[in-house]
N, C-alpha and C positions, 0 to 999 in steps of 0.2 A: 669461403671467400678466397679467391684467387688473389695472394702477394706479389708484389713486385721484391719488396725485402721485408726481411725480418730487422725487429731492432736489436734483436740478439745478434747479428748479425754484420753491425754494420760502425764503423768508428767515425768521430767525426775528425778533420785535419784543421786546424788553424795555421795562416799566415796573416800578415798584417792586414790585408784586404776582404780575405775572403775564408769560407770557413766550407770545407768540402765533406758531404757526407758519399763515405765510400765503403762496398759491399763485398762478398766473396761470392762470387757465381761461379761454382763448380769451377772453382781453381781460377778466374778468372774474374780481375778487380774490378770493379763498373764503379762509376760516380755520377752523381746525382746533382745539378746542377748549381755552381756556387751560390751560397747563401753570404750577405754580409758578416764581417768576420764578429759584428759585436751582438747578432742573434745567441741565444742562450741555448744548450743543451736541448732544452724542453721546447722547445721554439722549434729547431730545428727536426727533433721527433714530431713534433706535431705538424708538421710540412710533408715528414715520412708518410704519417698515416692517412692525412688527405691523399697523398699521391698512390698508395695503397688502394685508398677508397674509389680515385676514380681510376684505376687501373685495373680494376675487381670489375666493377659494371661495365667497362670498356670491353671486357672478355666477354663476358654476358653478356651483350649487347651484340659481338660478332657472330657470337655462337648461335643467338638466336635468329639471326639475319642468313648465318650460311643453312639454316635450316630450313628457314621459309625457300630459299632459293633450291635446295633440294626439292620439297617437296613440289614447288613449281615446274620443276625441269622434268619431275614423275608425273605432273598434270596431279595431284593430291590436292 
């Protein structure tokens, strides 16, 4: 399965509003868009691995598409 983030990977930030889950991409901080500041730890993981989830078949889903279109363009 194709990740967007690990949860080893990734800390969450609280301020009064909002509560940010933010990532290390090869040096390179990304964040993930605010969550309410009063969602929990596990709340917020489990928002992680849906967005995993459909971030995984989204790839799937392209890859199978630029393949049809290969073999389209071969006449296959």
């Amino acid at each position: 399965m194709t990740v967007y983030a690990y949860e080893f990977e990734c800390n969450i930030e609280r301020d009064s509003e909002y509560a940010i889950l933010r990532h290390n991409y090869k040096g390179i901080i990304c964040s993930f868009p605010c969550f309410p500041a009063d969602w929990s730890d596990e709340q917020i993981y489990f928002a992680l691995q849906f967005a995993n989830k459909v971030y995984s078949e989204g790839v799937e889903y392209g890859s199978k598409m630029k393949a049809d279109e290969i073999r389209k363009t071969l006449g296959l």
